[in-house]
C-alpha positions in Angstrom: 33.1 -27.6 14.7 34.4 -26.4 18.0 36.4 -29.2 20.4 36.5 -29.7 24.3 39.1 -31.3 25.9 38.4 -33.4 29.1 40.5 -35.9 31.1 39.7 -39.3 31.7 40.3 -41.5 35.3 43.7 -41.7 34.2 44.6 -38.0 33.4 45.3 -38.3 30.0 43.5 -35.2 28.5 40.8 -36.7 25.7 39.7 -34.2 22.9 35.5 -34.2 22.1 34.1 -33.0 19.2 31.3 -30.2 20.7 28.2 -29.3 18.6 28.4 -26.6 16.4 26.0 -23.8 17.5 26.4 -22.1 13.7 23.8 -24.2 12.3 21.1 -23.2 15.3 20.6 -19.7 13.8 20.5 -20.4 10.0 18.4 -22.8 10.5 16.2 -20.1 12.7 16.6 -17.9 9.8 15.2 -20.3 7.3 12.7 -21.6 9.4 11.4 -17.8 10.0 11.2 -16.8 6.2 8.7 -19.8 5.8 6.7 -18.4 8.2 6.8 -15.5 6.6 6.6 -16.3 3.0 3.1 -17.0 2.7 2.6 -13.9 4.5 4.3 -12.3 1.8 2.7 -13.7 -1.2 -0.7 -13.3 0.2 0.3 -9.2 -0.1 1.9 -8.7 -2.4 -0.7 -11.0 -4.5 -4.0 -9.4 -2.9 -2.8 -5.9 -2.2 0.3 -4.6 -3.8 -0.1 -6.4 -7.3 -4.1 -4.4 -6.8 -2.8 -1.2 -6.1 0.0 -1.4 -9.0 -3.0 -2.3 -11.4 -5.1 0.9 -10.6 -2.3 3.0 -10.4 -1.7 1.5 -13.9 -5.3 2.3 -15.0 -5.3 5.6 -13.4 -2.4 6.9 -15.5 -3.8 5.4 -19.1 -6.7 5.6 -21.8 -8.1 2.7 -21.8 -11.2 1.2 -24.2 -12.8 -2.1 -24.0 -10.8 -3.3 -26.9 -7.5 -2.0 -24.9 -8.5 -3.5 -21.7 -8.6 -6.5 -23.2 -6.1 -7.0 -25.8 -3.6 -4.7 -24.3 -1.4 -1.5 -25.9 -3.4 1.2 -23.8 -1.5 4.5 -24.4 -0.1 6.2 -21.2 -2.4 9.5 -20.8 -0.1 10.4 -18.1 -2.4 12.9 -15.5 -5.0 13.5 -17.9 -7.9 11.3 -16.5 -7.3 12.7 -12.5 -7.6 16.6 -14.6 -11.2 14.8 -16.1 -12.0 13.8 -13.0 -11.3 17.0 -11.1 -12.6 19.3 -13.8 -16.1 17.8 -14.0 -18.5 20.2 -12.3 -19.9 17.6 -10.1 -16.9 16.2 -8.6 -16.7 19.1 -6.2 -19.8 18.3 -4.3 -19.5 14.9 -4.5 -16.4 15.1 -2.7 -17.7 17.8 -0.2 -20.9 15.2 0.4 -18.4 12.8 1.4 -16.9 14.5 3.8 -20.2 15.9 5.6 -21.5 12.4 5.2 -18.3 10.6 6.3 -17.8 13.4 9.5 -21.3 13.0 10.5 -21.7 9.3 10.7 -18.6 8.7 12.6 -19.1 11.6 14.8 -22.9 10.4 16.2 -22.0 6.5 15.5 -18.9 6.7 17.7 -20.7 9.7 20.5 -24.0 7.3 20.9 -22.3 3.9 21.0 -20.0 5.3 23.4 -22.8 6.5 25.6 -24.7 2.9 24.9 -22.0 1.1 26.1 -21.4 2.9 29.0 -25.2 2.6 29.6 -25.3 -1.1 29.3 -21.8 -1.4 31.5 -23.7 -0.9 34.6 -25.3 -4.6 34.0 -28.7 -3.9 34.9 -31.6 -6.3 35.0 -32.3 -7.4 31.3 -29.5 -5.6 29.8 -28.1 -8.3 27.9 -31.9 -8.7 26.2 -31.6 -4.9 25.5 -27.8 -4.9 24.2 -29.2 -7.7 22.0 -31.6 -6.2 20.3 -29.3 -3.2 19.5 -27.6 -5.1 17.4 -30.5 -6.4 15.0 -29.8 -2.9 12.9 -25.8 -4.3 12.3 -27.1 -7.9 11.7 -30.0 -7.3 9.2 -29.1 -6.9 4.9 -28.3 -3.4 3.9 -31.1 -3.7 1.5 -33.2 -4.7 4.1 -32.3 -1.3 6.5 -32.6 1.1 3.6 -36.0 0.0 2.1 -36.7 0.5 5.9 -35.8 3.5 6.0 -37.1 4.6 2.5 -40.6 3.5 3.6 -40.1 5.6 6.8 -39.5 8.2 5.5 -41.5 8.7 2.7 -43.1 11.5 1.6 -46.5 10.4 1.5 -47.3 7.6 3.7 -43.9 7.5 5.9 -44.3 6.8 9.5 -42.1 9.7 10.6 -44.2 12.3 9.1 -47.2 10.5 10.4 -45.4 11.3 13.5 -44.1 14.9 12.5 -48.0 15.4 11.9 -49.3 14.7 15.1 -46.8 16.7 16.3 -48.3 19.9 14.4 -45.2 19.9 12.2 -45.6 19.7 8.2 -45.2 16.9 5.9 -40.8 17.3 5.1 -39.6 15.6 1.8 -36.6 13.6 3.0 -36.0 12.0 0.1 -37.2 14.1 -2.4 -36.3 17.5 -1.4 -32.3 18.5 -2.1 -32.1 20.2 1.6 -33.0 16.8 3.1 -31.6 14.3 1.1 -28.3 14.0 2.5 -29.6 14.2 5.7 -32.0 11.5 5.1 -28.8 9.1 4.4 -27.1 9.7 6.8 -29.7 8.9 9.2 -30.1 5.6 8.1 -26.2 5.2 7.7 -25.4 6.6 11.5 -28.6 4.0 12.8 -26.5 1.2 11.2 -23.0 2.2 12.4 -23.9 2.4 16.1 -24.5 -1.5 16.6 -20.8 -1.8 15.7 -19.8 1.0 17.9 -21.6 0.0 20.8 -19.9 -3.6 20.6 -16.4 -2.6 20.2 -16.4 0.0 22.8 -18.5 -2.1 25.4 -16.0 -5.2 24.7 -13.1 -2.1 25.5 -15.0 -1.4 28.9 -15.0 -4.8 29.9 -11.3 -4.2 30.0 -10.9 -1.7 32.2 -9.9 -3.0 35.8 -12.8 -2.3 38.2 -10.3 -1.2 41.4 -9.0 2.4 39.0 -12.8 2.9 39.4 -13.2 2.1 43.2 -10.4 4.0 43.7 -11.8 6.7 42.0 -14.8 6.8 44.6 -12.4 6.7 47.4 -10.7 10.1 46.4 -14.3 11.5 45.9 -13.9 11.7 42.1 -17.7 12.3 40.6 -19.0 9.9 37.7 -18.2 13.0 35.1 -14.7 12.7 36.5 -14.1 9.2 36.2 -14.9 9.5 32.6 -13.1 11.9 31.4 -10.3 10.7 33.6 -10.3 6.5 33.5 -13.0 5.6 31.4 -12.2 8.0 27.8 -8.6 7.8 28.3 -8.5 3.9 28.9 -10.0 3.7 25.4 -8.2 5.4 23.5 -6.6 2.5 21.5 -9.6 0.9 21.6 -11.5 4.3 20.0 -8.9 4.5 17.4 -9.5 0.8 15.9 -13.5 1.9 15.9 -13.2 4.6 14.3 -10.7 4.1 11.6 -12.6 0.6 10.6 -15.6 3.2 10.7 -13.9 5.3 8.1 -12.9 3.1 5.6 -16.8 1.3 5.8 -18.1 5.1 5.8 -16.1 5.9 2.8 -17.3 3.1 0.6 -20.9 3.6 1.5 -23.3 2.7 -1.7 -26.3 0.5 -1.3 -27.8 2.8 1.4 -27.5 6.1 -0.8 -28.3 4.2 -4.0 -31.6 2.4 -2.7 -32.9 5.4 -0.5 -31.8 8.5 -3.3 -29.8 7.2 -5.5 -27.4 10.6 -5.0 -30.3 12.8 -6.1 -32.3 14.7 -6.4 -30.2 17.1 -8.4 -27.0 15.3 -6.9 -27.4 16.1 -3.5 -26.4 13.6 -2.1 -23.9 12.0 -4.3 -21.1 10.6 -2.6 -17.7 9.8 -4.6 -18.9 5.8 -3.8 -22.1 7.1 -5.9 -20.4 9.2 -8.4 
């Protein structure tokens, strides 16, 4: 504890005990751990404790009786050479990466176009950006016994469709050339509700005065794009499409309901494997 010395109406100096500042940041210290404790417990609990487990899974043969009483022996790399060795594990993973690369590419191009579309706030645009969204709101079941019934073989409605058109009956979901096509279809009409939200919520963001100034210079609606708009949302882009990744990546109901990774695996993901 410090002291201050002051003089009273006679002169006579007086000594006061001043406040001790030392306490001020220890007690700022322990009052920022608790904030951050149950920060801390919440991942080390729900994610580090997790990824310790597989890793312990991963690197051990287990059996029901082992996973449940304990003593699994340590395999060491064994089970990842199982998993890479098997025959099928090859296109699996190169099906995931076609299927992952194509839904992100042509969720992220036509939301990005939607919401530019719908950024113009046209008469009954809000109806219309409403009803884009039905396809992110409604049960995957739901969208991919749609899309099975759609297109079916037999009695689809898009080869009713291809058929007035002159063009034959295609097997979407039968045939391996169109099978992985078939999911991703339904996967990339899904994705683009999301995409179209997140990236119109980004526009909204965007002061409307780089845009009039813009027009002032004579800068064409291409430019300001590619210029303002793109750049702008960047960060915004990023988010989208890295929550678009790890969704893509753990893709199952769709493919299960609509192929269930056939026919012949060709369209087995690693989710599906």
């Amino acid at each position: 504890m410090s002291s201050l010395s002051v003089r009273d109406r006679g002169g006579v100096a007086v000594t006061a005990a001043a406040p001790s500042r030392a306490r001020r940041p220890r007690a700022s210290r322990w009052a920022a751990w608790a904030f951050l404790a149950p920060v801390t417990v919440y991942l080390l609990a729900f994610y580090a404790y997790p990824l310790y487990r597989n890793v312990d899974l991963s690197i051990r043969h287990y059996t029901v009786r082992s996973f449940v009483q304990g003593g699994a022996p340590f395999s060491g790399l064994d089970n990842y050479s199982t998993v890479v060795d098997d025959p099928t594990f090859g296109p699996a993973l190169l099906h995931t990466i076609v299927f992952t690369v194509a839904s992100l590419v042509f969720q992220f191009a036509i939301g990005l176009a939607l919401a530019v579309f719908f950024s113009r706030h046209f008469r009954l645009s809000a109806i219309l950006r409403a009803l884009f969204l039905v396809p992110w709101l409604l049960p995957l079941i739901v969208s991919a016994s749609t899309w099975s019934w759609m297109l079916n073989s037999d009695s689809g409605i898009v080869n009713s469709v291809l058929g007035y058109a002159g063009v034959g009956p295609v097997n979407w979901l039968t045939s391996p050339d169109w099978s992985l096509a078939s999911v991703i279809i339904a996967n990339i009409w899904i994705g683009i509700p999301f995409n179209l939200v997140v990236l119109y919520s980004g526009l909204q963001a965007i002061p409307r005065q780089l845009y009039e100034a813009a027009e002032l210079d004579g800068a064409s609606g291409r430019q300001q794009f590619w210029r303002i708009t793109f750049p702008l949302l960047r960060p915004v882009s990023a988010i989208t499409l890295l929550l678009g990744l790890v969704y893509t990546l753990k893709v199952f109901d769709i493919i299960w309901i609509m192929t269930k990774g056939g026919p012949t695996d060709s369209s087995t993901t690693l989710a599906t494997w």
